[in-house]
C-alpha positions in Angstrom: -20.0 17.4 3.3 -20.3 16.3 6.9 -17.0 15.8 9.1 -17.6 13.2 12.0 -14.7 13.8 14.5 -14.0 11.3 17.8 -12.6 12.7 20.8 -12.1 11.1 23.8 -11.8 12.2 27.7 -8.3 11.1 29.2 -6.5 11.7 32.0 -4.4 15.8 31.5 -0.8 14.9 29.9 0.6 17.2 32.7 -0.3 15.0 35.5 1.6 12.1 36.7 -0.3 8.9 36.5 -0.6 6.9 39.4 -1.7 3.1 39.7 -4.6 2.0 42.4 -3.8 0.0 45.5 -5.0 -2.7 44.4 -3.7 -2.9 40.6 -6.7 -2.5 38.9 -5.9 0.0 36.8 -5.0 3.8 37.0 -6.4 6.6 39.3 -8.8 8.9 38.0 -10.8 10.5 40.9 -10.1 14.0 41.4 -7.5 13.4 38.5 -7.9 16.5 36.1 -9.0 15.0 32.9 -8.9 16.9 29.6 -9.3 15.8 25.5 -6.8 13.5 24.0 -4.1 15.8 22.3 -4.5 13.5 19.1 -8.6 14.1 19.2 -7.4 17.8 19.4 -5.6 17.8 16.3 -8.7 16.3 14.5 -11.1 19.0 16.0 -8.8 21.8 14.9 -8.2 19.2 11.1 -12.3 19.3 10.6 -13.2 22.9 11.7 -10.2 24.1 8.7 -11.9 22.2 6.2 -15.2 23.8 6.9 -13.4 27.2 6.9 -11.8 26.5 3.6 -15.2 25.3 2.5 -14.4 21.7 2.0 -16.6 20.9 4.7 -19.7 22.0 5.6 -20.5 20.7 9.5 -18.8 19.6 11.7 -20.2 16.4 14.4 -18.2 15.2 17.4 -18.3 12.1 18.8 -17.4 11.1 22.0 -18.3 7.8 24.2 -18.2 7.4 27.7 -19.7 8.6 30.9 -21.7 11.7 31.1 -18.7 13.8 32.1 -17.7 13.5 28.5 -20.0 15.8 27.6 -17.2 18.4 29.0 -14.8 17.4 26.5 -17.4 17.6 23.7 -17.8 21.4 24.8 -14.3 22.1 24.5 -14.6 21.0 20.5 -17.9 23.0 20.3 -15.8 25.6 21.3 -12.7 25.5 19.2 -15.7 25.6 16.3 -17.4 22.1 15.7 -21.3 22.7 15.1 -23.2 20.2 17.1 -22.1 16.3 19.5 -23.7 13.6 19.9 -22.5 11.3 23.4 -22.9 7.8 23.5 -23.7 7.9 27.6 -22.3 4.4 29.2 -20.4 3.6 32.5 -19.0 0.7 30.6 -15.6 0.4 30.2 -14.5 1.0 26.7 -12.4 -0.7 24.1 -11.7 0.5 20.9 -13.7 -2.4 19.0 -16.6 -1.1 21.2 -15.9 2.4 20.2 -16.0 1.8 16.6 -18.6 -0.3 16.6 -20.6 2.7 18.2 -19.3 4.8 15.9 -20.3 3.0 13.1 -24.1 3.4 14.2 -23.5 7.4 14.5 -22.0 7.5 11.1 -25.0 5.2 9.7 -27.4 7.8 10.7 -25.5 10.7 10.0 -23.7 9.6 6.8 -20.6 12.1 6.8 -18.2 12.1 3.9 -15.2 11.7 6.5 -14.2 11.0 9.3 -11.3 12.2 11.4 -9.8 10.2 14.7 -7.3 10.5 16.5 -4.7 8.1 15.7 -4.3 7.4 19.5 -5.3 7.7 23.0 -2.8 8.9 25.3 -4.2 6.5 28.2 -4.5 3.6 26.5 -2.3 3.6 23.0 -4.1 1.2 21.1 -4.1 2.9 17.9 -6.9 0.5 17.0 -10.3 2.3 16.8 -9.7 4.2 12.9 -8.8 0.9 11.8 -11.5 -1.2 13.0 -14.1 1.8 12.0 -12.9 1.4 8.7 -13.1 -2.2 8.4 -16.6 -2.1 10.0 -17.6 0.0 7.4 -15.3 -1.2 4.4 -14.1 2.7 3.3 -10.5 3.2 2.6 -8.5 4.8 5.2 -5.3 7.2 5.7 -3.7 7.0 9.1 -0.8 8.7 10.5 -2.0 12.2 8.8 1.1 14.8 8.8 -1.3 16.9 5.8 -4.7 16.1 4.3 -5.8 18.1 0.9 -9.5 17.4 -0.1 -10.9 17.0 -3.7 -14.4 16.7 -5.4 -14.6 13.2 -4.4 -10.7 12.0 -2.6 -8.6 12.8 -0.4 -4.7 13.5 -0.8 -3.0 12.7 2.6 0.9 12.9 3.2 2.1 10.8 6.1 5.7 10.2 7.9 7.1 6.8 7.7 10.3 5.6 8.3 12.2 6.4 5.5 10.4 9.6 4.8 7.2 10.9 3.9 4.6 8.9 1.9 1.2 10.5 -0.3 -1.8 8.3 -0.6 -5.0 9.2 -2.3 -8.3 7.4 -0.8 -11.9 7.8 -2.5 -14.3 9.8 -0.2 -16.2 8.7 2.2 -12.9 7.7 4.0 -11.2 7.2 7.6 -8.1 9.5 8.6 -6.2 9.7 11.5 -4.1 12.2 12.5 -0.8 12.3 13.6 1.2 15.2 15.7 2.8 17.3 13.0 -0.9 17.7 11.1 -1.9 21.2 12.7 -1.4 23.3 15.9 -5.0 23.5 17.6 -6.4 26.5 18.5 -7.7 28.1 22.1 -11.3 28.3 22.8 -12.3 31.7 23.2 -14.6 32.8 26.1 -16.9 34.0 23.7 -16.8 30.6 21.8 -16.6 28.9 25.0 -20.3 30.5 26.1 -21.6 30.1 22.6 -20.8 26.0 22.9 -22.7 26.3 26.1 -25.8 26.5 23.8 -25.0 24.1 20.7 -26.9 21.2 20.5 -25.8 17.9 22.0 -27.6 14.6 21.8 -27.3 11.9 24.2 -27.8 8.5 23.2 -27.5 4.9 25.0 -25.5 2.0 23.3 -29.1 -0.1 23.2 -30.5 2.6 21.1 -27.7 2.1 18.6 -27.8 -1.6 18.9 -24.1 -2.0 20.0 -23.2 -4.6 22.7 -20.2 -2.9 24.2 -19.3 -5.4 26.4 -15.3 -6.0 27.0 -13.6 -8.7 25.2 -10.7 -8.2 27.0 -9.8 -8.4 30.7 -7.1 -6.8 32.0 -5.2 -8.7 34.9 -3.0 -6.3 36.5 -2.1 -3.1 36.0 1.6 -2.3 37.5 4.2 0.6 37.3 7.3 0.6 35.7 10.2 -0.9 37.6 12.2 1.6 38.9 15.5 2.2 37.0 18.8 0.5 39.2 21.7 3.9 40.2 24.3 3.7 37.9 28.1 3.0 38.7 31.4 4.9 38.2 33.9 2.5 36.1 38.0 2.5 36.7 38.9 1.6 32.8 37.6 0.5 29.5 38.1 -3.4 30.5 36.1 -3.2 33.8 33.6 -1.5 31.4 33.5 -4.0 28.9 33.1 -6.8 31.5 30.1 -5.5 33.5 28.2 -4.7 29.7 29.2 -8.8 29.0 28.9 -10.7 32.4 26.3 -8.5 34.0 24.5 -6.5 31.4 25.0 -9.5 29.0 24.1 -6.8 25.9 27.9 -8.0 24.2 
């Protein structure tokens, strides 16, 4: 069975995000960029099921400019077998994605696929959904543990009040949540070995995909800065600044 994993190339969780001059969005030149931590979790997810032999390739997916063919190396080295890049200066929402996505999975017909269940830049949480409308499988998200059969998959998943099990019918959609693994380091051995795995690059017109924004964003702004707090003499001062000026009673 084939394993499609998506990653994605954000902007380092260690580095403080800063907005452009003219509120356009955020700035990313000579930003140290790095694969979404979710994405991570599903690289290290895919590359365990092969090792248990549940899985016998793994593909990683990745759309975006040609510097994402950087983050695809990373999961080449933690273990994936081969990428394939979907090259386009574009920008990119998740319909977009999934719609590409659902081309690669066409052509490579995997028996899962494993996403992220969010981007750290963005936090649509959208693109596992929409693949697996696109492509009418069943779907798991929020993966905390994933268990594979002859032909399902047994995924446990945190909710509110607890944990939940679902079973879906292979092929599916999973996404993975935090607690679902700790990945691994790439190696420097692994890291020259991924140097030399194969890696197709593709065009969106080749796949047929319009990727074309639906959305426009107006304005892209930092949070308002957070007003110094004040000492208070007694408990009725206090309970007249949280009703008159607070207004929360």
């Amino acid at each position: 069975m084939k394993v499609l994993v998506a990653v994605k190339r954000v902007i380092d969780y260690n580095v403080k995000i800063r907005v452009k001059a003219d509120n356009t969005g955020v700035e990313t030149a000579n930003v140290k960029m790095s694969m979404n931590p979710f994405d991570e979790i599903a690289v290290e997810e895919a590359i365990r099921l092969r090792e248990k032999g549940a899985a016998t390739e793994v593909i990683v997916f990745s759309a975006g400019p040609a510097q994402c063919q950087e983050t695809i190396r990373t999961a080449l080295a933690m273990g994936a077998d081969r990428g394939v890049l979907v090259q386009t200066d574009a920008e990119l929402q998740p319909l977009a994605v999934a719609k590409l996505m659902k081309a690669v999975v066409d052509k490579e017909q995997p028996g899962l696929v494993i996403v992220g269940k969010q981007a750290i830049d963005d936090d649509s949480n959208q693109t596992g959904q929409m693949l697996a409308a696109l492509l009418d499988w069943p779907q798991a998200v929020f993966a905390s543990k994933v268990e594979i059969g002859a032909d399902n998959a047994t995924v446990t998943r945190e909710i509110d009040g607890g944990l939940e099990t679902v079973e879906v019918k292979l092929p599916a959609i999973i996404t993975t949540d935090l607690r679902l693994n700790t990945p691994r380091y790439a190696t420097l051995p692994n890291i020259m070995k991924a140097k030399k795995k194969p890696l197709e690059v593709v065009k969106p017109d080749a796949l047929g995909v319009d990727v074309a924004p639906r959305v426009k964003t107006l304005k892209v702004a930092e949070p308002g800065q957070r007003k110094a707090g004040v000492m208070v003499k007694d408990v009725a001062e206090l309970v007249d600044k949280l009703k008159n000026e607070a207004k929360v009673i």
